[in-house]
C-alpha positions in Angstrom: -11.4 -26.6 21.8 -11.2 -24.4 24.7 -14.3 -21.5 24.6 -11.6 -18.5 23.8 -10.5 -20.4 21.3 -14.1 -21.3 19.6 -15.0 -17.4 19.8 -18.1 -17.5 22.6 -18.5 -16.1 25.1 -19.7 -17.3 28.6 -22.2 -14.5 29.1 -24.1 -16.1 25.5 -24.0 -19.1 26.4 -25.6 -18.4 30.1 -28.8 -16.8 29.3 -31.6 -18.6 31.1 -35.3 -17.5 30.5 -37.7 -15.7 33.7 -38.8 -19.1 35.8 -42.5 -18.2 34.2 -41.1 -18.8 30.9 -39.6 -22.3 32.3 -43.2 -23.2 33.0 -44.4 -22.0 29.5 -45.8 -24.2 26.9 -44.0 -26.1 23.8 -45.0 -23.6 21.3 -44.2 -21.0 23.9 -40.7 -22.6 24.0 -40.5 -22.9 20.6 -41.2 -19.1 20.1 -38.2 -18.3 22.6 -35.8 -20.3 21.2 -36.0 -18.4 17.8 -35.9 -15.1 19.5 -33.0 -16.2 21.1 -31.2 -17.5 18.3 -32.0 -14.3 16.4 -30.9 -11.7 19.1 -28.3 -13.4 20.8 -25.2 -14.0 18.2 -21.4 -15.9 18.8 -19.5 -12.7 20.0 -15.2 -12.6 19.7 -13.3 -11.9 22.9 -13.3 -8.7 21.9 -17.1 -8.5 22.3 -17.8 -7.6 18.6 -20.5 -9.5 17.0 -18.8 -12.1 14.3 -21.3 -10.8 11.4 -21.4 -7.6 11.0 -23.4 -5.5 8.2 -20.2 -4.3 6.5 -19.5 -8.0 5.8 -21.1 -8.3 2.7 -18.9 -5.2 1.3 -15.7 -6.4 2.8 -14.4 -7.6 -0.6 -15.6 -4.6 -2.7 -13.2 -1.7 -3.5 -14.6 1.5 -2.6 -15.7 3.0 -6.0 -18.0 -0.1 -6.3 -20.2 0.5 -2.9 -23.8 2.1 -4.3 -25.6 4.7 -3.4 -22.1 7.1 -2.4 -20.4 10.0 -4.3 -16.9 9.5 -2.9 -14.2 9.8 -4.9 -10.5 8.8 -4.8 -9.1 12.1 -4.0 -11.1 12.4 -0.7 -9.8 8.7 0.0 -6.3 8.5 2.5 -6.2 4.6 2.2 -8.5 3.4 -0.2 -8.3 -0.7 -1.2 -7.8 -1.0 -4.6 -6.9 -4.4 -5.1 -9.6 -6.2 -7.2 -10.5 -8.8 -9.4 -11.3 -8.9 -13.2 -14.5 -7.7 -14.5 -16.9 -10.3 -15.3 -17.4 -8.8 -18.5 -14.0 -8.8 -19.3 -14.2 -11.8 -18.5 -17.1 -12.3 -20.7 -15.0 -10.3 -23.8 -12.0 -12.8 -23.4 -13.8 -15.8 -24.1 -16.8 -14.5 -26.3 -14.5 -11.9 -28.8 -16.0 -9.1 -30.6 -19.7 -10.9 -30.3 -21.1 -8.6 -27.5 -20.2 -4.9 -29.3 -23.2 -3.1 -27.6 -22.2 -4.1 -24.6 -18.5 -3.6 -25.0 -20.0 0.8 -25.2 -22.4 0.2 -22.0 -18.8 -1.1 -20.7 -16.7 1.5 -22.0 -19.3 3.8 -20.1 -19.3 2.4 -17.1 -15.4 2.5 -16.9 -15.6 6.0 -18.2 -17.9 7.2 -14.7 -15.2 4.7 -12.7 -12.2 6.7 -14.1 -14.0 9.9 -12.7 -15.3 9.1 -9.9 -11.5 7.7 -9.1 -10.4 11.3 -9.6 -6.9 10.0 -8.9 -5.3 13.4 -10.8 -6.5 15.4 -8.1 -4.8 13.3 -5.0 -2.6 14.8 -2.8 -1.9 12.5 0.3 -2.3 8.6 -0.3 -1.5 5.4 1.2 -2.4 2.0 -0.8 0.2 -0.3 0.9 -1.0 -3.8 2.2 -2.7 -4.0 -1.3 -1.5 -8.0 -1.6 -1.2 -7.7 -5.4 -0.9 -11.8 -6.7 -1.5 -11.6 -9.9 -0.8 -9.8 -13.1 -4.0 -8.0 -13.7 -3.7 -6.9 -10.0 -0.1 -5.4 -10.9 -1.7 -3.7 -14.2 -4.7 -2.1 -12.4 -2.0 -0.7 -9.5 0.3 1.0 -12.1 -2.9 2.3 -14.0 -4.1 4.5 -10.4 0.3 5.0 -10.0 -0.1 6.8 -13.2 -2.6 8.7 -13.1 -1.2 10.4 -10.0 0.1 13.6 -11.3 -0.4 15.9 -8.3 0.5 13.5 -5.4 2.9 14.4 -2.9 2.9 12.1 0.0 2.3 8.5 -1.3 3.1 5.3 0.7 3.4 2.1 -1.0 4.4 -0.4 1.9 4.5 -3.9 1.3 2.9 -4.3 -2.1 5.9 -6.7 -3.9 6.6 -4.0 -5.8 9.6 -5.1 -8.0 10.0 -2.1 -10.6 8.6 1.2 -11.1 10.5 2.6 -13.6 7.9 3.5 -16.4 6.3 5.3 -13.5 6.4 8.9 -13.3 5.4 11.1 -9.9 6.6 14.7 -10.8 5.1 16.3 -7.9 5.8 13.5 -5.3 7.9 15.2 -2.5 7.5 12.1 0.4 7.7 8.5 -0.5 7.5 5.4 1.4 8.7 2.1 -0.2 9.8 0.3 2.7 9.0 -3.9 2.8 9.1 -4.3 -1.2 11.2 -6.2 -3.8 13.2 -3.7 -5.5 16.9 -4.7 -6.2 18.0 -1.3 -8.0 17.7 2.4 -7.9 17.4 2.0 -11.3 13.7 0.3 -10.9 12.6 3.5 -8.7 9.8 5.5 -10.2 10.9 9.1 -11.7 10.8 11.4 -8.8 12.4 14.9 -9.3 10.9 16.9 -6.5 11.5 14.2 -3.7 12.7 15.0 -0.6 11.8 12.2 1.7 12.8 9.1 0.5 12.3 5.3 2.6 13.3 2.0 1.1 14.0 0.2 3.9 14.0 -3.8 4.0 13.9 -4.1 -0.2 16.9 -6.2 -1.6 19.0 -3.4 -3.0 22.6 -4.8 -3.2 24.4 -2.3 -4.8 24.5 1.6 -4.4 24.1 1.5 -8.7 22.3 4.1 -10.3 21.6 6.0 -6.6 23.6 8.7 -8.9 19.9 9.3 -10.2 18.7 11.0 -7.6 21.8 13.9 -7.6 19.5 16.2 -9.1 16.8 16.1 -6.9 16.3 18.2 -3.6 16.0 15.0 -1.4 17.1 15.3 2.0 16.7 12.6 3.8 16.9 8.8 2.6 16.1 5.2 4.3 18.0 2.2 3.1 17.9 -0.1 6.9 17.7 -3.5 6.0 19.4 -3.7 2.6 22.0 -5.7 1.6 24.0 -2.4 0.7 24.1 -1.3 4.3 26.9 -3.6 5.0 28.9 -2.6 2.3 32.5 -1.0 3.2 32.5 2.8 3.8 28.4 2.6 3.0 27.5 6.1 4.5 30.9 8.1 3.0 30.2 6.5 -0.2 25.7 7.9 -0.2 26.9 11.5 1.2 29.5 11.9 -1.6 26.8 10.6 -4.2 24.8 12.7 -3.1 25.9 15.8 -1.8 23.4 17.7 -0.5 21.7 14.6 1.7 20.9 15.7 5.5 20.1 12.7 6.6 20.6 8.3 5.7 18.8 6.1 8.2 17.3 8.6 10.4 21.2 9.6 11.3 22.5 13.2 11.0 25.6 13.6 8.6 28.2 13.3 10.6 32.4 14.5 10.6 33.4 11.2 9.9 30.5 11.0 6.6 32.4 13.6 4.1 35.1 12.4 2.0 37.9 13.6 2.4 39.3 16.4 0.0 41.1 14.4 -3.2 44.8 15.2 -3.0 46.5 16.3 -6.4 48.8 14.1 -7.0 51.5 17.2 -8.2 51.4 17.8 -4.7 53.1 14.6 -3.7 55.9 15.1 -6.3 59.3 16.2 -5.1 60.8 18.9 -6.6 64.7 18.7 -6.9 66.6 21.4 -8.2 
């Protein structure tokens, strides 16, 4: 292993003692190897220390850190992946056996669901949120509901595979790039978006984009889909949605509006 590799760095590893101290006693030796050890730690190549105090926090979600009155809506990208409660853990197992505690519980999540304040957010990002299991999943649609007054939200590479039951009525920019959706029809309800990205999802088919015709959106990422490729893609979003500006950070151009539908009385011949 090569010393970049192993994460030291040449200046720890070269500390030498004054000569006096070279001439000092065992226990005098002794004494300056622990201080050593205690003051001089493995650093990175980047010169950061490899423990640092925030380590022990690293795998808490905010509104668990003591001693702070932060809450959610003061958050711009707050972690709020977790794990299960130990006492819910506790409840599955043990039933209805531990009823006082269930209300110390009930409590507890009460002063959680305020100091989340999610109602009152305006500007959030929880992407990157690595949600594996179901309870994960469950705990990420309970914060998407409650998120009545958002209105820039970014959701970016969270697996997301539907949305539907979700409901963002003030959302006016949202960022879905890098997830697994495969419809419109799994999109949350959005009726005041204007900025819409779902770039690199798996949406084949332009099915159910009719959904957003009532919206005021103006502008709308699909890069990276499977329904990029299809024939006539752009003519086909523009004249499902007629009052789009923009698809794939691309003007509407000439060559994007459909052509006028010909009656077809006017292609009869007349002969009298």
């Amino acid at each position: 292993m090569s010393e970049r590799s192993s994460g030291w760095n040449e200046s720890s590893l070269e500390i030498c003692p004054s000569a006096s101290s070279c001439d000092s006693t065992p226990s005098e030796a002794h004494q300056w190897s622990a201080l050593s050890s205690r003051i001089f730690h493995p650093r990175s190549d980047s010169g950061v220390s490899s423990l640092l105090p925030s380590d022990s926090c690293k795998y808490l979600t905010w509104h668990k850190i003591k001693q702070h009155d932060i809450q959610g809506s003061q958050l711009r990208c707050p972690r709020v992946r977790e794990g299960p409660a130990e006492d819910d853990v506790s409840f599955t197992q043990m039933g209805c056996a531990l009823t006082p505690v269930k209300r110390v519980l009930g409590k507890n999540k009460w002063e959680k669901w305020l100091q989340e304040n999610w109602e009152d957010c305006t500007n959030l990002n929880i992407s990157f949120q690595d949600l594996g299991d179901a309870y994960q999943v469950e705990n990420f649609n309970r914060i998407l509901r409650r998120l009545i007054r958002v209105e820039t939200l970014w959701l970016v590479d969270n697996s997301l595979v539907d949305l539907s039951a979700i409901r963002l009525p003030s959302c006016r920019i949202l960022n879905m790039n890098k997830n697994h959706l495969t419809s419109f029809k799994q999109l949350p309800k959005i009726p005041q978006i204007q900025h819409l990205s779902l770039a690199e999802n798996h949406i084949e088919t332009l099915t159910g984009l009719s959904s957003l015709q009532c919206t005021p959106l103006e502008s709308l990422t699909l890069k990276r889909n499977p329904c990029e490729f299809h024939q006539n893609y752009r003519k086909r979003v523009f004249s499902c949605l007629p009052n789009l500006k923009i698809l794939d950070g691309i003007l509407k151009l000439p060559e994007d509006y459909s052509p006028p539908e010909t009656s077809i009385f006017s292609k009869m011949c007349i002969v009298s």
